[in-house]
C-alpha positions as CSV (number, residue, x, y, z in Angstrom):
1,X,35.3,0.7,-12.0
2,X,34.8,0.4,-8.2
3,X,31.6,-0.4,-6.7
4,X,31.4,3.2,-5.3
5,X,31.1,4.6,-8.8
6,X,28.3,2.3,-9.8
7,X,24.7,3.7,-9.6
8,X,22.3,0.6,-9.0
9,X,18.6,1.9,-10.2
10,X,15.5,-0.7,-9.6
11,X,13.0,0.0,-12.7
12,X,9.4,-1.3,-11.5
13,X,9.1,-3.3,-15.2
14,X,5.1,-3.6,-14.8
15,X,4.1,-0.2,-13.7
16,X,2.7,2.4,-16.2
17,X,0.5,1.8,-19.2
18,X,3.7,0.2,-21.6
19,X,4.5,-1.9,-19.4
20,X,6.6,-4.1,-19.8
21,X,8.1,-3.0,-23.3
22,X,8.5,0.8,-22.6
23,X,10.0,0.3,-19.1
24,X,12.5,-2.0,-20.3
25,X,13.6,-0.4,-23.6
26,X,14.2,2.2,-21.1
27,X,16.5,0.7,-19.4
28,X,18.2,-0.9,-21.9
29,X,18.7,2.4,-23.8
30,X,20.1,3.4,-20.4
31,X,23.0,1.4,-19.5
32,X,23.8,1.9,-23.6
33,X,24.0,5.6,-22.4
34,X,25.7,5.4,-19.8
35,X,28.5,2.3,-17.9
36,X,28.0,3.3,-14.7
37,X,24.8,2.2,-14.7
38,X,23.3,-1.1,-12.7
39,X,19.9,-2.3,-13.8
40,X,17.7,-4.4,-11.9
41,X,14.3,-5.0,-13.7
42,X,11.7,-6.3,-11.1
43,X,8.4,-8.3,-12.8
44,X,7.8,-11.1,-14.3
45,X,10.5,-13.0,-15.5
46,X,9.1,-14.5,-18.6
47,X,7.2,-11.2,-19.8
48,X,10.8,-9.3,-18.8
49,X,12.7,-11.4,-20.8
50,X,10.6,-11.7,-23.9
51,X,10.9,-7.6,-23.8
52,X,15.1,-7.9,-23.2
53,X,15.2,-10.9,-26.3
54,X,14.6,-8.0,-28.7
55,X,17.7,-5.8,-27.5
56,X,21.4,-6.3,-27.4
57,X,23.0,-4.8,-23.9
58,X,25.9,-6.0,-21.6
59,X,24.1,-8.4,-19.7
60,X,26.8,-8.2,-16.4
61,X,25.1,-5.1,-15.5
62,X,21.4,-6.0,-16.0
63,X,19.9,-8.0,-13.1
64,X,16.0,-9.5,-12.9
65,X,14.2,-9.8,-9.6
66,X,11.2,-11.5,-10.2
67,X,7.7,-10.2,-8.3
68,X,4.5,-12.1,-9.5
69,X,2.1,-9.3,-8.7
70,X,0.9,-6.0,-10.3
71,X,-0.4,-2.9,-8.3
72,X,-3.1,-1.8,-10.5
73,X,-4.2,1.8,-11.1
74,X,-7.5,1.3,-9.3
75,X,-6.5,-0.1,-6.4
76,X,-6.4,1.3,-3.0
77,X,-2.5,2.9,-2.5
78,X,-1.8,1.8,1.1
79,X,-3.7,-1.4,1.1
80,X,-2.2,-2.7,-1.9
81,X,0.9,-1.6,-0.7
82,X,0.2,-3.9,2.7
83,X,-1.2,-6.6,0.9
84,X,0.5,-6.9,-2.1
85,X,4.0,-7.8,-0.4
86,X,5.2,-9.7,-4.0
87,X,4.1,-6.9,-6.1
88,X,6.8,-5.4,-8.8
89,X,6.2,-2.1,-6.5
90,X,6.8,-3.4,-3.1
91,X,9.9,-5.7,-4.1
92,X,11.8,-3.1,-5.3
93,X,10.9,-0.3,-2.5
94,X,11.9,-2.9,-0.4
95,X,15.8,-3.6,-2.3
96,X,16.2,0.7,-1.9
97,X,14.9,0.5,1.6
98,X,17.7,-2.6,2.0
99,X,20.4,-0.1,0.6
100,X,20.5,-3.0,-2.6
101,X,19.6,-0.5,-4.9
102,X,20.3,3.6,-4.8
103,X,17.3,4.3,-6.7
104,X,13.8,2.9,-8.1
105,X,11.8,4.4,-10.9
106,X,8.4,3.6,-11.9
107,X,5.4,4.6,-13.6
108,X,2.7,3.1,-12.2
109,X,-0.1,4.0,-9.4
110,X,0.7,7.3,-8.6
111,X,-0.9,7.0,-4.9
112,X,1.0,3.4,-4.4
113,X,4.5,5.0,-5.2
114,X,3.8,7.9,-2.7
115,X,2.4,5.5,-0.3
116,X,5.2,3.2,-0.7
117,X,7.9,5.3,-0.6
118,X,7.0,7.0,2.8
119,X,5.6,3.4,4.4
120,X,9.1,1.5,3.1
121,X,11.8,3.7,2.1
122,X,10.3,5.8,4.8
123,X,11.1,9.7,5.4
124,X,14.6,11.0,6.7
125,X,14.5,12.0,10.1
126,X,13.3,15.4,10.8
127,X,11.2,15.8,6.7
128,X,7.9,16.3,8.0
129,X,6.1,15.4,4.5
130,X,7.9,13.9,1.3
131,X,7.3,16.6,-1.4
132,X,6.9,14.9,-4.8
133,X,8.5,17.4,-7.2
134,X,8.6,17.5,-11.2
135,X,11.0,20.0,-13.3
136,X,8.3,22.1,-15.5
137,X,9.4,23.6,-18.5
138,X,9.5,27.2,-19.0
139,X,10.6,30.0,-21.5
140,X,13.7,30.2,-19.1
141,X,14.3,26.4,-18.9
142,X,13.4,23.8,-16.4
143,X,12.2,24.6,-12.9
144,X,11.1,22.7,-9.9
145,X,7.4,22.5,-9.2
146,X,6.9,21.4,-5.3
147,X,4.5,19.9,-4.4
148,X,2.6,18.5,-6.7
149,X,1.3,15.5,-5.5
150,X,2.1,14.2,-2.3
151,X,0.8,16.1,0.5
152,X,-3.0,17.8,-0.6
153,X,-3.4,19.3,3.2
154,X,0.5,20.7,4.0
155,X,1.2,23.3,6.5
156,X,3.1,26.4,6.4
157,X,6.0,24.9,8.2
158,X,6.2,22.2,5.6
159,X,5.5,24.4,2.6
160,X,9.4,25.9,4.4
161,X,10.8,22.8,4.3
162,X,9.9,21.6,0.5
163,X,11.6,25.3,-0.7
164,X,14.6,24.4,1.4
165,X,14.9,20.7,0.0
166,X,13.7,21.6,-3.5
167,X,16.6,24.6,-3.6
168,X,18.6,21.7,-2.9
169,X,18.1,20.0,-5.5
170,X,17.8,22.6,-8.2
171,X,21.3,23.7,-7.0
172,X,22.8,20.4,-6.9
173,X,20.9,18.2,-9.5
174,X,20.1,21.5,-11.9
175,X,23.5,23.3,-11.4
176,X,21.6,26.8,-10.6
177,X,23.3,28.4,-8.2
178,X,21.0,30.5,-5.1
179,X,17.9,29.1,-6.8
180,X,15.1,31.7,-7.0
181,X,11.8,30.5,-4.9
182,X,8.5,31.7,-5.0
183,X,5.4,30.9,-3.3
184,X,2.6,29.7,-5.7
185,X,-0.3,32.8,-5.1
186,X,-3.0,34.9,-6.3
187,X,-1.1,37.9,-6.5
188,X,2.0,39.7,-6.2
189,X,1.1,41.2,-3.1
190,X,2.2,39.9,0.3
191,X,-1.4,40.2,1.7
192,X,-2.9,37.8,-0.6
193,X,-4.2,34.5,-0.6
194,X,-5.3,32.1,1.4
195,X,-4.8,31.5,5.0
196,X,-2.0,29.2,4.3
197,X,-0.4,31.5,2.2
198,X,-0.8,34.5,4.4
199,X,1.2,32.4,7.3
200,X,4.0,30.9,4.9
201,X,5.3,34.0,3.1
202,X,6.6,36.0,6.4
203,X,8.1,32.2,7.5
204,X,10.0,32.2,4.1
205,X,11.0,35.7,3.6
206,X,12.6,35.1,6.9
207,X,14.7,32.0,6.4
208,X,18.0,33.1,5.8
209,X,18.8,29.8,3.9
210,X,16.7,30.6,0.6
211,X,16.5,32.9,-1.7
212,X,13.5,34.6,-1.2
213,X,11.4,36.4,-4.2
214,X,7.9,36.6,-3.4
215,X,4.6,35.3,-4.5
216,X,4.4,34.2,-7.7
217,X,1.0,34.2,-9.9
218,X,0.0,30.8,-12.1
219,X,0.4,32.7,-15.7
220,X,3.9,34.0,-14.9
221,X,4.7,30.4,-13.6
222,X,6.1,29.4,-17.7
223,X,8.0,32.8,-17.5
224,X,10.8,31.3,-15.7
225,X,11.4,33.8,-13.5
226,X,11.5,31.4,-9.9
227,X,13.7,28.0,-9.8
228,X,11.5,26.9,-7.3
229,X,7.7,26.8,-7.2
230,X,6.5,26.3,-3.7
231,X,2.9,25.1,-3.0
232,X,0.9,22.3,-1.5
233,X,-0.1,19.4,-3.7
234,X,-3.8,20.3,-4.6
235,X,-2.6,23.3,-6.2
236,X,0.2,22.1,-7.5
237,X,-1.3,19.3,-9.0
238,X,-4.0,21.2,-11.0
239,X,-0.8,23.2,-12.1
240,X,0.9,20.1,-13.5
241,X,-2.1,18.9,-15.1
242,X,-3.0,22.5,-16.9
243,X,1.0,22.4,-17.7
244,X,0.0,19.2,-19.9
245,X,-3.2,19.8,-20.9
246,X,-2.5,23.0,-22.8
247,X,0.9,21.8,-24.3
248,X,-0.6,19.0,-25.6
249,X,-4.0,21.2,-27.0
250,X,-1.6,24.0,-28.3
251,X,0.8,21.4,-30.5
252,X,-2.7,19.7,-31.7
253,X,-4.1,22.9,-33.1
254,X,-0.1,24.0,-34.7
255,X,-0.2,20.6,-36.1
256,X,-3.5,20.8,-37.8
257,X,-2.6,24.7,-39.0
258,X,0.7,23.4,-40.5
259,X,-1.3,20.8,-42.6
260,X,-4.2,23.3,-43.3
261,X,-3.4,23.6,-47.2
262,X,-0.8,23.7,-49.8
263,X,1.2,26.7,-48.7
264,X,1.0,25.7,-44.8
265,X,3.0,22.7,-46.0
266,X,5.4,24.5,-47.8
267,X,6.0,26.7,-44.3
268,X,6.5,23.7,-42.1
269,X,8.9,22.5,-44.1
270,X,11.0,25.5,-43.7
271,X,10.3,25.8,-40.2
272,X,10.3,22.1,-39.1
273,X,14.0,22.4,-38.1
274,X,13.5,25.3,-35.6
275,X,10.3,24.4,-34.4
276,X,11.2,21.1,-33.6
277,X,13.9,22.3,-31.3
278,X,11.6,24.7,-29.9
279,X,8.7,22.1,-29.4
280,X,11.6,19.4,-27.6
281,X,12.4,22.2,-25.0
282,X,9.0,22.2,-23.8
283,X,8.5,18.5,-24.1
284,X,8.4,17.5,-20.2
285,X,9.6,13.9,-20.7
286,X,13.2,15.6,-21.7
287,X,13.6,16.0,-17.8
288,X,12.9,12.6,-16.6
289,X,10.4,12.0,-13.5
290,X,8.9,13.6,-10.3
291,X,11.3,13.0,-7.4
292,X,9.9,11.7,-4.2
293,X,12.1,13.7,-1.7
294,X,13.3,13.6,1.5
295,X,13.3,9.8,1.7
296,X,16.3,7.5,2.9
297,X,16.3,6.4,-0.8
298,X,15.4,8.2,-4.2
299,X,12.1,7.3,-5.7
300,X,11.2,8.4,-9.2
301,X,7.5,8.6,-10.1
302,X,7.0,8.8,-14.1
303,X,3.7,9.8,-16.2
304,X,1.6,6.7,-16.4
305,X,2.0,6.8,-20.2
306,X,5.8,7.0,-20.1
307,X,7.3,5.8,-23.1
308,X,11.1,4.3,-23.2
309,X,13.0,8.0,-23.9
310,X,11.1,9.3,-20.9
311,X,12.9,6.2,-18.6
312,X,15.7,6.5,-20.0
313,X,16.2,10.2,-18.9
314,X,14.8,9.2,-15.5
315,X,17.2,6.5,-14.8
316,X,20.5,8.4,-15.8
317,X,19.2,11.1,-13.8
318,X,19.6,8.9,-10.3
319,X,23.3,9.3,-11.2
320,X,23.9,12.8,-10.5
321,X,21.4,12.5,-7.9
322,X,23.8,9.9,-5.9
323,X,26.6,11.8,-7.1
324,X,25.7,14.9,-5.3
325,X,24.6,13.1,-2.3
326,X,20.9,15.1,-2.9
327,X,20.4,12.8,0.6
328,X,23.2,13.7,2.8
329,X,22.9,17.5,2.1
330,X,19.2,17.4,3.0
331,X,20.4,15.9,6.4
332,X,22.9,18.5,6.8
333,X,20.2,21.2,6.3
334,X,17.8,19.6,8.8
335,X,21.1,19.8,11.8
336,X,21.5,23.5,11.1
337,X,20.3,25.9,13.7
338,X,17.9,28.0,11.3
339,X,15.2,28.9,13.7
340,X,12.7,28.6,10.5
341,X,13.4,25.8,9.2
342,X,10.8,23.1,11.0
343,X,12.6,19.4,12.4
């Protein structure tokens, strides 16, 4: 295998609530999945390794960069990211930002990761803002949601930009060709909304580049009916968040109705098969973490509670990412001469 084919992911091993165990089982599981995978665990050594002693796994293609501090979740994003140059964070930004690594995924401070990304890694020239953007599951399959947590105050130029990069990615990553994008509103209408609304729907309905369909409204958001959700990161964070909090209320309450009585048993057992696949399609940790993009590097930020399946998806995910050269096509988007699109 030549070192071209080889996809070199860093996995931030003391991010995230698990951490260490989840993050590492991940990766393990991950270069089991998949050989062209290079792992590069960055932590402490001695709590890494008492993690990897449980696990068989080629060990040629797993790698441990030790970092002896921890951002924690309280801490301040940019000043721990300043001050905290041996953190398990800030080393392995640092090995994507030094081209050592195509990719780093971690779950830990969400406002570190963001911070870190756009401080190290730093913005390709001519992205404004770096959208971070999950795939949502719908009745339709997955779709992009962007933003949803990167940039609270965007502007309508920007709000351009994220549908451009995130049709991108759904065409390249996702395989859906002329990605259907929507601007996240209050109604159907092309009047309503918000100021910033108001000045980003005639600034995408003229961009010759996207595919266009209008405003979209919060409820027909699970429909499926647009590949790519355009808003800023306020919105599109309380979005996420309802996303999880109702999917996780709604398979409490079938859970407790299936084991209600007697003859609720019975039916679960007869239904468990088809439910089950049902239930898996709108599990979000199927589609691996929120991309950072529009950096010189990928960074993936996973839920804070990520278990090992959940890094597993994420890191064989930075393959086709690097395969598709998700970076180079943003570039060649941002040299075109579309008078809409903002550099």
């Amino acid at each position: 295998m030549s070192t071209t084919d080889v996809v070199r992911v860093v996995v931030d091993a003391m991010g995230g609530d698990y951490a260490p165990a989840e993050p590492v089982k991940g990766a393990v599981d991950a270069l089991k999945e998949n050989d062209r995978l290079q792992i590069i665990l960055v932590g402490k050594p001695e709590l890494i390794r008492q993690e990897l002693a449980k696990y068989q796994y080629d060990e040629t293609r797993l790698e441990i960069v030790p970092a002896g501090e921890v951002i924690e979740t309280a801490e301040s994003p940019v000043q721990a990211i300043r001050q905290k140059k041996d953190s398990s964070l800030v080393v392995g930004l640092t090995l994507v930002k030094e081209g050592r690594a195509d990719a780093l995924v971690s779950s830990g401070n969400t406002g570190a990761v963001l911070a870190g990304g756009q401080l190290i890694v730093r913005r390709i020239k001519g992205v404004q803002r770096a959208p971070l953007a999950p795939l949502i599951p719908t009745e339709k399959g997955p779709k992009l949601l962007i933003d949803c947590g990167a940039n609270v105050d965007a502007r309508a130029g920007q709000l351009v930009q994220f549908a451009h990069i995130g049709s991108i990615y759904m065409e390249s990553v996702m395989g859906v060709r002329n990605p259907r994008v929507a601007l996240v509103n209050i109604g159907a209408e092309e009047e309503k909304g918000n100021a910033l609304a108001k000045e980003t729907y005639p600034l995408l309905a003229a961009s010759e580049h996207i595919n266009f369909v209008g405003n979209i409204e919060a409820r027909d958001i699970p429909k499926g009916d647009a590949d790519v959700i355009v808003t800023e990161a306020f919105t599109g964070n309380v979005i996420l968040k309802m996303y999880e909090g109702v999917g996780s209320v709604m398979l409490s309450e079938i859970k407790k109705g299936l084991m209600s009585s007697l003859r609720s048993k019975i039916g679960a057992l007869l239904i468990k098969p088809a439910l089950k696949g049902t239930l898996k399609k709108f599990d979000s940790s199927e589609y691996g973490g929120a991309p950072l993009l529009g950096l010189n590097g990928l960074v993936v930020k996973t839920h804070g509670s990520s278990k090992a399946g959940e890094f597993k998806n994420t890191i064989v995910q930075c393959i086709t990412f690097k395969e598709q050269d998700i970076n180079g096509q943003i570039r060649k988007y941002l040299s075109e001469d579309d008078p809409i699109a903002p550099v």
